[in-house]
C-alpha positions as CSV (number, residue, x, y, z in Angstrom):
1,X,83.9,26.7,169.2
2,X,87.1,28.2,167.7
3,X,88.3,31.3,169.6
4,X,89.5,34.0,167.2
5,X,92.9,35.8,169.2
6,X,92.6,39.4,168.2
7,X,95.8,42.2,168.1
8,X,95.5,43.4,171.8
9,X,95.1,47.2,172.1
10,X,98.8,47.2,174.9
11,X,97.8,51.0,175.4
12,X,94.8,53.4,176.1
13,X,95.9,55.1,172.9
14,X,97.3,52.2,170.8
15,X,95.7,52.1,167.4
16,X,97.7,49.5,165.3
17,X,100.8,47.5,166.0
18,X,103.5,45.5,164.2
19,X,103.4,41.7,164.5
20,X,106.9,41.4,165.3
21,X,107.3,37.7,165.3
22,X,105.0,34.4,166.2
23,X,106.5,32.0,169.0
24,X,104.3,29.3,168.0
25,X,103.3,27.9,164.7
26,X,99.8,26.5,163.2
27,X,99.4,22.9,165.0
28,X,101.2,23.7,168.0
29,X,99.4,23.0,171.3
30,X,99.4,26.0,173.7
31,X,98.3,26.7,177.3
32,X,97.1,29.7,179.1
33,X,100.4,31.8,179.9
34,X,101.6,30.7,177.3
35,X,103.9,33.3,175.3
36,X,102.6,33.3,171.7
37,X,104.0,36.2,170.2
38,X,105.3,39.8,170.1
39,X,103.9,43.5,169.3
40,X,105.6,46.4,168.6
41,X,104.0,49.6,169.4
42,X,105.8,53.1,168.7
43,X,107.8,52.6,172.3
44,X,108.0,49.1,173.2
45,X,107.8,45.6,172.4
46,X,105.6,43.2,174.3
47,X,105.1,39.6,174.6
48,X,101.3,38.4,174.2
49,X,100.2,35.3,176.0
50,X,97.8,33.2,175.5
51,X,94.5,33.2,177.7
52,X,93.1,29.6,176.3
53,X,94.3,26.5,176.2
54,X,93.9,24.3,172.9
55,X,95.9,24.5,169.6
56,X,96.7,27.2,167.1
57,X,94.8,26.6,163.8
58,X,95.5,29.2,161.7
59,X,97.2,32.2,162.1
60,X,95.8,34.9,160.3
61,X,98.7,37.8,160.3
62,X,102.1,36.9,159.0
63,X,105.2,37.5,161.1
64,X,106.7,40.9,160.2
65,X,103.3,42.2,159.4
66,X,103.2,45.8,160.3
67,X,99.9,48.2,161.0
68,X,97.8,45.7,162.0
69,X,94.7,47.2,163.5
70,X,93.6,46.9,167.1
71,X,90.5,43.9,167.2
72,X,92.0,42.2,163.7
73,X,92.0,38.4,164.3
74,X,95.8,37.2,164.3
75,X,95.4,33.8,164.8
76,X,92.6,31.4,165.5
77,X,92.6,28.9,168.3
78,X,91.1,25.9,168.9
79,X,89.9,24.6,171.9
80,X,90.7,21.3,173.7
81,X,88.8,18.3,172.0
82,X,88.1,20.4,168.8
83,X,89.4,19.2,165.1
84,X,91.7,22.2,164.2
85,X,91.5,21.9,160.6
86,X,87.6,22.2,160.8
87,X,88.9,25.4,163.0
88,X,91.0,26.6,160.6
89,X,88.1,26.4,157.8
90,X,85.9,28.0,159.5
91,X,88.4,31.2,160.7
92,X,87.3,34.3,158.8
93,X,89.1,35.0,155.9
94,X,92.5,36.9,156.0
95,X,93.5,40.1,154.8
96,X,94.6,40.8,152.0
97,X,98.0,41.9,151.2
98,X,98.9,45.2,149.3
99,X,99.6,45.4,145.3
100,X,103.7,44.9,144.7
101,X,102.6,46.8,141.3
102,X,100.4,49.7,140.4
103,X,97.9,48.8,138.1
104,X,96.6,51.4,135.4
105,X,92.8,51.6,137.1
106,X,91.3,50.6,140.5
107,X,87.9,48.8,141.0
108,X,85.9,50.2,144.0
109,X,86.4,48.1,146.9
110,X,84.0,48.0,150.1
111,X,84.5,48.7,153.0
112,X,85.8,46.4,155.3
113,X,83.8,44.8,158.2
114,X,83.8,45.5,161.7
115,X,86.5,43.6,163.7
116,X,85.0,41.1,166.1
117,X,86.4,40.2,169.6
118,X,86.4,37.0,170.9
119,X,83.0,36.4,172.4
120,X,82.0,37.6,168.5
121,X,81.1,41.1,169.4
122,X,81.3,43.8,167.1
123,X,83.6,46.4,167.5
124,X,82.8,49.8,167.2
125,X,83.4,51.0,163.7
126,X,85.1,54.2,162.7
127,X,83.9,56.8,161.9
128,X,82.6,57.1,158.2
129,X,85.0,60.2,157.0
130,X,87.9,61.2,155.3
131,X,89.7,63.7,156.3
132,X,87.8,65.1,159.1
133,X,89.4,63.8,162.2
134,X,88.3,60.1,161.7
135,X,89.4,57.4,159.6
136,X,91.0,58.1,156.0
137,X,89.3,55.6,153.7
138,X,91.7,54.2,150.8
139,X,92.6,51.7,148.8
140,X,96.0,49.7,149.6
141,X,97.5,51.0,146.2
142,X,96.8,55.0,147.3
143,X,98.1,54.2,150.6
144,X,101.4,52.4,149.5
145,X,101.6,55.7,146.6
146,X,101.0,58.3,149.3
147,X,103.8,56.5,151.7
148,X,106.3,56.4,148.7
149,X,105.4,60.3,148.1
150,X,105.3,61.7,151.3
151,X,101.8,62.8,151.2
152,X,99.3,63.0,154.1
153,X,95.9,60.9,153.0
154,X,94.3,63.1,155.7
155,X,95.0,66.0,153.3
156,X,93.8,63.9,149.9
157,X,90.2,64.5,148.8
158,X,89.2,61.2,147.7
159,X,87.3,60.6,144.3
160,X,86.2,57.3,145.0
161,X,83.1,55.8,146.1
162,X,82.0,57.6,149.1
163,X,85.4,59.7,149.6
164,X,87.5,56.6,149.2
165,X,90.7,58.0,148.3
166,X,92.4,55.8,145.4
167,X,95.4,56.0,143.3
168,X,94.8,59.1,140.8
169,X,93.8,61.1,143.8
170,X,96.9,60.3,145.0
171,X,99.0,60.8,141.0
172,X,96.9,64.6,141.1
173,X,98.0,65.0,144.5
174,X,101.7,64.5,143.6
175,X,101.3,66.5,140.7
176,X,99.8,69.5,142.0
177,X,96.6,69.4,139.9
178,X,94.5,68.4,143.3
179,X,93.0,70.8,145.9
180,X,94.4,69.5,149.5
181,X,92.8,70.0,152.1
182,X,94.3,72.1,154.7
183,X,95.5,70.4,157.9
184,X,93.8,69.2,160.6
185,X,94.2,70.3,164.5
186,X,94.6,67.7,167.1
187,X,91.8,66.9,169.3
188,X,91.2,70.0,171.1
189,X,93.4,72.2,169.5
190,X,92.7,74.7,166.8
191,X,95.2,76.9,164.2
192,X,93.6,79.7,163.7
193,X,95.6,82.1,160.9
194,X,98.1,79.1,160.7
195,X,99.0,77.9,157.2
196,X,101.1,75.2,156.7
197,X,103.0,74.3,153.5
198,X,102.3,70.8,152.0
199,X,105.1,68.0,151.3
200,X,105.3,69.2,147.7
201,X,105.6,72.6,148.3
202,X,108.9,72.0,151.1
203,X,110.2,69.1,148.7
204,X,110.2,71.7,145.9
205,X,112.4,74.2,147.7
206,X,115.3,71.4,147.9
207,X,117.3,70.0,144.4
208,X,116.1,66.9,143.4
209,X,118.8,64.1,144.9
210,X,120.4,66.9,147.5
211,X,118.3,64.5,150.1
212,X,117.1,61.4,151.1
213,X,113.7,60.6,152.1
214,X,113.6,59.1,155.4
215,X,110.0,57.8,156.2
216,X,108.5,58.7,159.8
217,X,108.3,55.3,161.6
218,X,105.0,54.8,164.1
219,X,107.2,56.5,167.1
220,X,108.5,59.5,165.3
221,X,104.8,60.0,164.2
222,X,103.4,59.9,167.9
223,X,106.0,61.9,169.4
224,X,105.0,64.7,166.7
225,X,101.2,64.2,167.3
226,X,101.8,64.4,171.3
227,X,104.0,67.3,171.1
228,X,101.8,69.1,168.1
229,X,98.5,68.5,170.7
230,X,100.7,69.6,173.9
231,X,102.0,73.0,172.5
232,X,98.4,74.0,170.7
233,X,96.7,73.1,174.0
234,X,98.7,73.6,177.0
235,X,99.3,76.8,178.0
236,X,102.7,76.8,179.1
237,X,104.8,79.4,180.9
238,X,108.1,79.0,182.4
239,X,110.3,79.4,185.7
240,X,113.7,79.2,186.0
241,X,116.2,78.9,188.4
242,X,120.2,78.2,189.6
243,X,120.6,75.7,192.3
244,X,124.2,75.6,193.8
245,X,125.4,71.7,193.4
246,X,128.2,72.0,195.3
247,X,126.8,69.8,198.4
248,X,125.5,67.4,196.5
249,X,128.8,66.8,194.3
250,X,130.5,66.4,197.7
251,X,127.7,63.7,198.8
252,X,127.7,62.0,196.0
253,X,131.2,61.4,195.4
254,X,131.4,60.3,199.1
255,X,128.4,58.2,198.9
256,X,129.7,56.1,195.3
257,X,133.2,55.8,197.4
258,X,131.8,53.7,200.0
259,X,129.3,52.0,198.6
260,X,128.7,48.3,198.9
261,X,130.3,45.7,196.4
262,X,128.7,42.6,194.8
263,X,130.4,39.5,194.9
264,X,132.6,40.5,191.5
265,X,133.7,43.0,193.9
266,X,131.9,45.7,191.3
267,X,129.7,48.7,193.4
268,X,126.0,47.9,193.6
269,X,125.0,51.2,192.5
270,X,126.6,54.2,191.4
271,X,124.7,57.4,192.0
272,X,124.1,60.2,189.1
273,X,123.1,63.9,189.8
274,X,119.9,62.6,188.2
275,X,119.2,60.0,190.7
276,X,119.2,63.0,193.3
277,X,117.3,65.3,190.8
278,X,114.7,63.1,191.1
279,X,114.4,62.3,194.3
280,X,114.3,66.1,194.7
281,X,111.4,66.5,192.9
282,X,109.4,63.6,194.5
283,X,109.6,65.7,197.8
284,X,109.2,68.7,196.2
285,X,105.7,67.7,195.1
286,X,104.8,66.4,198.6
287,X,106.0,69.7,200.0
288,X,103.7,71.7,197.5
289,X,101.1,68.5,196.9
290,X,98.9,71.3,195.2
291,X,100.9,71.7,192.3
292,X,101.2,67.2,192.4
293,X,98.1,67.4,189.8
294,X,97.0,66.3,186.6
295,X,93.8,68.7,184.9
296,X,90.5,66.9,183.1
297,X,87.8,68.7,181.9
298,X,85.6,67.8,185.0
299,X,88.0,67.9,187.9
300,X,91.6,68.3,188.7
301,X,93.2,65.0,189.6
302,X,95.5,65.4,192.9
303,X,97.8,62.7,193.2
304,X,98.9,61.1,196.4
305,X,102.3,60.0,196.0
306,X,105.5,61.6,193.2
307,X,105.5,59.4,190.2
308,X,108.4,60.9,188.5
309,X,108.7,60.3,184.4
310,X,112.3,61.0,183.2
311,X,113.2,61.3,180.0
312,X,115.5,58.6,177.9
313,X,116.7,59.3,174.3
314,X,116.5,55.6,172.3
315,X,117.1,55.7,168.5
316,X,114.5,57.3,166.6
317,X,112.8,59.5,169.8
318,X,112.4,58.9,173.6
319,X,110.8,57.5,175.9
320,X,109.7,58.5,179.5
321,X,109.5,55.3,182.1
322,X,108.0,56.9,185.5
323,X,109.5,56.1,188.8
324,X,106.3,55.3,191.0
325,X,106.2,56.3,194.7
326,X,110.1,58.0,194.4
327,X,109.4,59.9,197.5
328,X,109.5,56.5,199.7
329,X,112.8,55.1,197.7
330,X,116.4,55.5,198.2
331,X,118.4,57.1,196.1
332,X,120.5,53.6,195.5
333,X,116.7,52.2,194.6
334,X,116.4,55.2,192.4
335,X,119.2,54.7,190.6
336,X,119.2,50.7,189.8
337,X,115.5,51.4,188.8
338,X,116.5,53.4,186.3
339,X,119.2,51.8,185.2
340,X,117.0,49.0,184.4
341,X,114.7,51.4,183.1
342,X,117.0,52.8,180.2
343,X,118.3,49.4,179.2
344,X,115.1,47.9,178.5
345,X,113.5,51.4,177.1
346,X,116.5,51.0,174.0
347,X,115.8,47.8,173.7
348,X,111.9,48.4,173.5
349,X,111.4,46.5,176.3
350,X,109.2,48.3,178.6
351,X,105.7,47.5,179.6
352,X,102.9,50.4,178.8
353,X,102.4,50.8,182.3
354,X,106.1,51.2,183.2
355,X,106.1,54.4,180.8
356,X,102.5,55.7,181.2
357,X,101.3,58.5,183.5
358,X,103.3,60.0,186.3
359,X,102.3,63.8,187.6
360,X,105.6,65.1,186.3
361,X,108.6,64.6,184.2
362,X,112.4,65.4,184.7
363,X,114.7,66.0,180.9
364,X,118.6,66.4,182.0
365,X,120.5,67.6,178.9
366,X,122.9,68.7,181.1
367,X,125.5,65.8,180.1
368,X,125.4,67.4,176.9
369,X,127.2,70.2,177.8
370,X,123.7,71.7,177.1
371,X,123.6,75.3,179.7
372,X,119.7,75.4,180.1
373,X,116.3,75.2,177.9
374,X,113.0,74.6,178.1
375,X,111.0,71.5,178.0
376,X,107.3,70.7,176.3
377,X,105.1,69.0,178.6
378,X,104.2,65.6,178.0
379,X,100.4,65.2,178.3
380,X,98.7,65.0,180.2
381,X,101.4,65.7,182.8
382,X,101.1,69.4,184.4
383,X,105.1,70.2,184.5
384,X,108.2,69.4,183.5
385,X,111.5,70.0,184.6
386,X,114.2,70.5,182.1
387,X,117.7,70.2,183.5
388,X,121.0,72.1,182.6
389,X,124.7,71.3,183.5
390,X,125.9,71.9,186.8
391,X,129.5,74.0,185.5
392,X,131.8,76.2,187.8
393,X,130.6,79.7,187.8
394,X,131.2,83.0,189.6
395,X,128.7,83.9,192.4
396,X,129.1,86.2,195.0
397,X,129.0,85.5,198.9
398,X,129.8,87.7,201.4
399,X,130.9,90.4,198.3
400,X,133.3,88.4,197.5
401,X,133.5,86.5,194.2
402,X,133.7,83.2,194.3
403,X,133.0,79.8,192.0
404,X,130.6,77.7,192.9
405,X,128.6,74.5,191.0
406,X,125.5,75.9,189.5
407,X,122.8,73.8,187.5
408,X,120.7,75.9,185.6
409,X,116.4,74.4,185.8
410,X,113.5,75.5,183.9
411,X,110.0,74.2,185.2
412,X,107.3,74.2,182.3
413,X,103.8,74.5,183.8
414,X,100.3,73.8,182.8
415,X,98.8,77.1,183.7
416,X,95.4,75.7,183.6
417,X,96.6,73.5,186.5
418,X,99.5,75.4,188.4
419,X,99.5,78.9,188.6
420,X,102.8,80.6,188.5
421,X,103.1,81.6,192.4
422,X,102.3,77.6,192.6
423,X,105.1,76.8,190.5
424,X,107.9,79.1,192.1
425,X,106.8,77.5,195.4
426,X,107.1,74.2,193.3
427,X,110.5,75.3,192.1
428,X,112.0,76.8,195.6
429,X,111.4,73.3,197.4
430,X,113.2,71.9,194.6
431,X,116.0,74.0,194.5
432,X,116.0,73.8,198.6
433,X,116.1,69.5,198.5
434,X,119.1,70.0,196.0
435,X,121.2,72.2,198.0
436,X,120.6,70.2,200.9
437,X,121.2,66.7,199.9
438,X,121.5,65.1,203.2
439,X,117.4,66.0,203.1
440,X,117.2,63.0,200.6
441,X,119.2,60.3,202.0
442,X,116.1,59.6,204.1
């Protein structure tokens, strides 16, 4: 019996993905392990291998398709000792690809059927509704009008049959003629009093040809939704501190002097004041494990060990791969870790897992010249630490004035999950592990 190979869902929250490009073509023989081709989600790109053995009969989803939805058949395998071109007649028949031209009228469509997974199981289908939190139902010319225009479908009310939302919705929409519907709030979140101005209305206080429409790719569009959902429902506050640098400047200088060459006679790792930043934090958390948490609805999730997201700008957004158990590693383990981390995060390269979850998360503008700020917490992550430049500054000592290396840090906490006396405790052992840095060579 042909196996259908279905776009894999590579995160918890993964949707849709691109099919970036197909190693293996229709007749091709494969075996499980196999690497058959690659996704693109908003952060990463990831090799899919195959789980059968046999030979690929059709494939369903051209390379360079993008949005593909989670449970679509890409490709259709068949098994060892069964005729692939009876395989490939039988495979379900492929999607069809959107209009290059707008005709004048659109003929009600139905809706599409459920996906199926490999053992032929029904997926669940989404929800029947437009524009109430679930799936926006429309016709591929409306979708590729609304992309072109800049208009949220979410926001279209949909003349077709049962809501569908089809191409003059779309021409009224852009034309001001149509009642929009106001905004939804993410999951969880509400804006009450909030009104928010529609494309149109912020295009039309700009000169036509004074700018250039720049569409939101998948990335840009989660980091807004994440960010949107983290400041309507996370009640943040904020503590910050100055922690004197001075020691650790003087450590690590001494430690990158001496450290060990490779056989190119190149060090094996140079050490950043990030690299002890973070290793600051991981004991900083088992010092105060109470505030080491993550909140649900039903209980609050202490963690044992300091998974430690950090922050890396890539083209487009960032990206926040977590250092797992930091408290145990060196700071030379720290810093080849992530290393490897920030090449492969701007080259897309990281595994979900490698950027998913973690208690807490470290942002260092600081080699920006940036003094200090304050950073949004990434869900559902209970703090954040947001990291200023260490710079020369006056301090007195004794009552005398004199410099000293300050870094200015600003911890952003969950209050549902740390209370502010937990998250000055929290930020005095950090401050205490960075002015004694000797603390962390262990």
């Amino acid at each position: 019996m042909p196996v259908n190979i279905l776009m894999p869902a590579l995160s918890p929250t993964m949707e849709k993905g691109n099919l970036a490009k197909w190693h293996k073509k229709e007749g091709d023989k494969v075996k499980a392990g196999d690497v058959i081709a690659e996704i693109e989600t908003d952060k990463a790109t990831m090799e899919v291998e195959a789980v059968d053995e046999g030979t690929i009969a059709k494939i369903m989803v051209a390379e360079g398709t993008a949005d593909v939805p989670v449970n679509q058949v890409i490709a259709v395998l068949a098994e060892e000792g069964e005729d692939a071109s009876a395989a490939a007649k039988d495979a379900p028949s492929a999607p069809k690809p959107q209009a290059a031209a707008a005709p004048k009228a659109e003929a009600p469509m139905a809706a599409p059927a459920p996906a199926q997974n490999a053992a032929g199981l029904q997926a669940p289908s989404a929800p029947k509704s437009n524009g109430s939190g679930g799936r926006v139902f429309s016709s591929p010319l409306a979708r590729r009008l609304a992309k072109d225009a800049g208009i949220d479908l979410a926001r279209v009310s949909g003349s077709g049959p049962h809501g569908r939302v089809i191409a003059r919705d779309i021409e009224a929409a852009r034309s001001g003629s149509a009642q929009m519907r106001a905004p939804s709030a993410p999951s969880g979140g509400t804006m009450p009093g909030i009104s928010v101005p529609s494309d149109e209305q912020i295009r039309a206080l700009y000169q036509d040809g004074s700018y250039e429409q720049v569409p939101h790719d998948s990335m840009r569009k989660t980091i807004a939704r994440r960010l949107l959902e983290s400041k309507l429902t996370i009640p943040h506050f904020y503590l910050t501190a100055d922690c004197d640098i001075g020691a650790l400047l003087r450590v690590r200088e001494e430690i990158n002097a001496t450290a060990p060459k490779d056989k190119d006679g190149k060090p094996t790792f140079k050490l950043s004041v990030n690299d002890f930043v973070i290793k600051a934090m991981a004991l900083a958390l088992q010092k105060v494990p109470h505030a080491n948490v993550t909140w649900t609805e039903a209980a609050m999730l202490r963690h044992k060990h300091s998974d430690i997201g950090v922050a890396v700008a890539i083209e487009g957004g960032l990206v926040t791969p977590v250092i797992r158990h930091a408290e145990g590693k060196s700071l030379s383990a720290i810093s080849n870790e992530m290393k490897d981390y920030a090449g492969r995060a701007k080259a897309k390269k990281l595994k979900p897992n490698e950027f998913q979850g973690g208690a807490t998360a470290i942002s260092n503008l600081g080699m920006y010249g940036v003094k200090d700020f304050a950073a949004v917490i990434n869900p559902p992550q209970a703090t954040i630490l947001a990291v200023g430049a260490g710079e020369e500054r006056p301090v007195v000592r004794d009552g005398q004035v004199v410099p000293a290396s300050i870094m200015t840090v600003t911890l952003s906490c969950d209050h549902r999950a740390v209370d502010g006396a937990l998250g000055a405790q929290l930020l005095s052992a950090f401050r205490e592990a960075v002015e004694k840095p000797l603390s962390l060579m262990a």
